[in-house]
N, C-alpha and C positions, 0 to 999 in steps of 0.2 A: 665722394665728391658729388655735390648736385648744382646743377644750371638754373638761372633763370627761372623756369616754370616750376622748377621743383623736384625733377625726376632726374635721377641717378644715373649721370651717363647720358642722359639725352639730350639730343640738339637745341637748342633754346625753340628753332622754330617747330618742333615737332607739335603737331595735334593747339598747336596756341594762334589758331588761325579764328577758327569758330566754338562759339561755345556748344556744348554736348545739347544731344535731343534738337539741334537745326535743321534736322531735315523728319522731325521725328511724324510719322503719320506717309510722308512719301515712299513712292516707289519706281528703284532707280533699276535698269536695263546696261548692263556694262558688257561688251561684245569682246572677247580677246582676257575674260576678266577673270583668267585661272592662274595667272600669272603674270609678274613683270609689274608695270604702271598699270593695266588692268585690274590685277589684284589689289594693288594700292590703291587704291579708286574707290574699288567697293567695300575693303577694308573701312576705309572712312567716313564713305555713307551710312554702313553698318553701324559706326560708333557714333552718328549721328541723329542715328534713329529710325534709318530707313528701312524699308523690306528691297531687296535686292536679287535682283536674279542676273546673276550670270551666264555668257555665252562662248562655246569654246567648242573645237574640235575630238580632248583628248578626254573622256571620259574620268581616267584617273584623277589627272591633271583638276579634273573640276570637282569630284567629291573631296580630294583635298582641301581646297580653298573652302567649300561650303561649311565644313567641319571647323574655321578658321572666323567664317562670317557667322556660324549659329552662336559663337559663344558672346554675341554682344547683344543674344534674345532677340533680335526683330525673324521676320519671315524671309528665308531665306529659298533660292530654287536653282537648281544647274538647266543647263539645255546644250545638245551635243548638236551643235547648228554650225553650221558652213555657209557664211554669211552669202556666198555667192550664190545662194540656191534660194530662191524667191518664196518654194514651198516650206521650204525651212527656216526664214525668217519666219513666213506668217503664221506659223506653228508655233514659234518660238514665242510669237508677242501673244497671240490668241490663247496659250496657255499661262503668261504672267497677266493678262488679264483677268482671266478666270478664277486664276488663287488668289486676284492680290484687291480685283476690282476696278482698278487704274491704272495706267502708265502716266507719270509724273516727269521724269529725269529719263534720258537715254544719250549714253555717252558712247559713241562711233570709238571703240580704241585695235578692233583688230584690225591686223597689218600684216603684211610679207614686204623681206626683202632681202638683197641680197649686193654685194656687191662686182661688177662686171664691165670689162669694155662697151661701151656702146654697139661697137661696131661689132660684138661677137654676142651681143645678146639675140637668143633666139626668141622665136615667135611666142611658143609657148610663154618662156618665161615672163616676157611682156603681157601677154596677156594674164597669167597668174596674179601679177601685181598689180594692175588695173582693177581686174575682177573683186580682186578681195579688194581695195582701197578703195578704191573711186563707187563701183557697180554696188559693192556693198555697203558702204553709208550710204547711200542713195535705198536703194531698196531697204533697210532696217527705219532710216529716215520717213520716206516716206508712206508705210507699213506705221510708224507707231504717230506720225502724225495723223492719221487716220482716226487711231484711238481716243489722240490728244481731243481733237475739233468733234469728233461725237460726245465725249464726255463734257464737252463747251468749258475745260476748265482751265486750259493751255498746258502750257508746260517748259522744259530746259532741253536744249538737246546741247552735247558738248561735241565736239570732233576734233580728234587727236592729229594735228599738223605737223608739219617738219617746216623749218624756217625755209631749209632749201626750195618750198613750195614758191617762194619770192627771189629767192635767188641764186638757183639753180645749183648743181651738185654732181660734180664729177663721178662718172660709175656708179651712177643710181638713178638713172636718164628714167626708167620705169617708174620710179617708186616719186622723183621728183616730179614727175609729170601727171602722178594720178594724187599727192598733195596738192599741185596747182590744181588740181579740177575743184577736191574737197572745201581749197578754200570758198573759189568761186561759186562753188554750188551753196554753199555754207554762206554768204553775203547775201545770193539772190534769196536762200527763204529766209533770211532772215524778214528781209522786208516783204515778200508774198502773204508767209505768215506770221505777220506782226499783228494781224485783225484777225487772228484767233489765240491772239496773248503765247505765243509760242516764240521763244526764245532761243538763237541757234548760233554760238560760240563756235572758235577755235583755238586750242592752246598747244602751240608747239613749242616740248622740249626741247632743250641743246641734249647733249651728252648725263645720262642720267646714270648712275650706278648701279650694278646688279641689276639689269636690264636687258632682253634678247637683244635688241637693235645696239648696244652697246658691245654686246658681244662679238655680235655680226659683221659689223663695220670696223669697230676697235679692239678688235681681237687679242693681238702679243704685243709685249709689253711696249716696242718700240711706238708702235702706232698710238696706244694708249698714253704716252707720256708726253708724245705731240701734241696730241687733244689736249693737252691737260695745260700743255706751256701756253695755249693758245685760247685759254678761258680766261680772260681778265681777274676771273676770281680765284683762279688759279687752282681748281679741286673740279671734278665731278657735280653734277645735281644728287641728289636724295630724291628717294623714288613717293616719300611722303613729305616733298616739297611741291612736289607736281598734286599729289593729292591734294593739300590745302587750297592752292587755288582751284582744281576742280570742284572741289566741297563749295567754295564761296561764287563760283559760276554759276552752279544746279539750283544756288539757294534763292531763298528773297531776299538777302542783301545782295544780288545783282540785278535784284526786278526791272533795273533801266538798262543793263547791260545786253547788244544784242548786236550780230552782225561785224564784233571785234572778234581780233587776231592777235593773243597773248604770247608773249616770248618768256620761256624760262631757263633762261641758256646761260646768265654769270655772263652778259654781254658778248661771246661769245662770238656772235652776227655783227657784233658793232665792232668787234675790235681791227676784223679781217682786214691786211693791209696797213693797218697805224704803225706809225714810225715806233720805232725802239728805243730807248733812251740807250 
């Protein structure tokens, strides 16, 4: 049985977003990218042509993936960085510099979180979520915008939102509150750095499939099939549906796109509250 595109089994929108070789000569920066929509990410830029270097915590976890991103031949690199550590971003960018000669694309996709009363979340953990979300696209941001405006050649930065950034989210008062910051900080450069051609999106998934945040939040089956009554489209996202539209954010077909907040949630955000037939 083949679909649409042509492939056996696969979902009509799989990989039929951009044509192959679109990002071919760039080099994309994906943070959180050893797994999950991180992987998905660079997977994509990979078959699109880019050289990619990945950022992640778990050493394993990342020579995995790497062995996953060389078989599509571009320049591939891990980096065991802990986004909340400022000397460890500027390690991380200063060595994809060095191998690769530019930073092009750098997609904010690491995250923690967890879910928790408000009223019993502790300091630390608050601060945890902050740190990584908020502290760290900001420092990886403003670390490879550096690179961007010396090489005078601009560039794409994507950052990974949650809708609840806009409309807040029960038991996740951390994590919702350091998305709201991401957006806002994610707006203001957009227009700071629009005069040095530098590009700064947001795209928040709904509920994505085979996913840690998926996991996290929607864990056993009950909570899982809620989410799921509660997507107008009535299924989970696909984790390389998130991909194509990041593929087509990074690229030149959104060279006007800049300071938007994309939703890929199966209306999901829109449906909250509509009457029921």
């Amino acid at each position: 049985m083949t679909d649409r595109t042509g492939h056996s089994g696969m979902p009509a929108y799989v990989n039929a977003m951009l044509p192959p070789r679109t990002l071919h000569g760039k080099t994309a920066i994906v943070t959180g990218g050893g797994t999950g929509l991180g992987k998905a990410m660079a997977l994509e830029f990979a078959r699109l042509g880019a050289n990619v270097a990945i950022a992640g915590r778990r050493p394993d976890v990342l020579a995995a993936a790497e062995l996953e991103l060389g078989a599509f031949g571009g320049g591939t690199m891990t980096h065991q960085t802990d986004v909340r550590s400022v000397e460890a971003v500027d390690a991380m960018v200063s060595s994809t510099r060095e191998r690769f000669g530019a930073i092009d694309i750098l997609v904010n996709n690491a995250a923690g979180n967890f879910v928790v009363p408000s009223i019993d979340l502790s300091p630390g953990g608050w601060r945890a979520v902050i740190d990584i979300v908020l502290n760290g696209t900001w420092f990886c941001s403003q670390r490879v915008a550096k690179e961007m405006i010396a090489a005078g050649t601009g560039g794409a930065m994507l950052n990974i939102g949650a809708t609840y950034a806009v409309d807040g989210n029960p038991y996740t008062v951390h994590s919702a509150a350091a998305k709201a910051g991401v957006l806002a900080m994610s707006q203001t450069l957009a227009v700071e750095w629009a005069a040095h051609k530098i590009r700064v999106n947001v795209l928040a998934p709904g509920p994505i499939a085979e996913t840690g945040a998926v996991a996290q939040l929607f864990g056993d089956e009950e909570k899982a099939r809620f989410v799921v009554d509660n997507v107008p489209l009535k299924r989970l996202g696909e984790r390389q549906e998130v991909a194509n539209l990041a593929a087509y954010l990074v690229s030149d077909y959104a060279a006007y796109v800049t300071g938007a907040f994309f939703v890929i949630d199966g209306a999901r955000r829109l449906g909250k509250g509509a009457f029921k037939p």
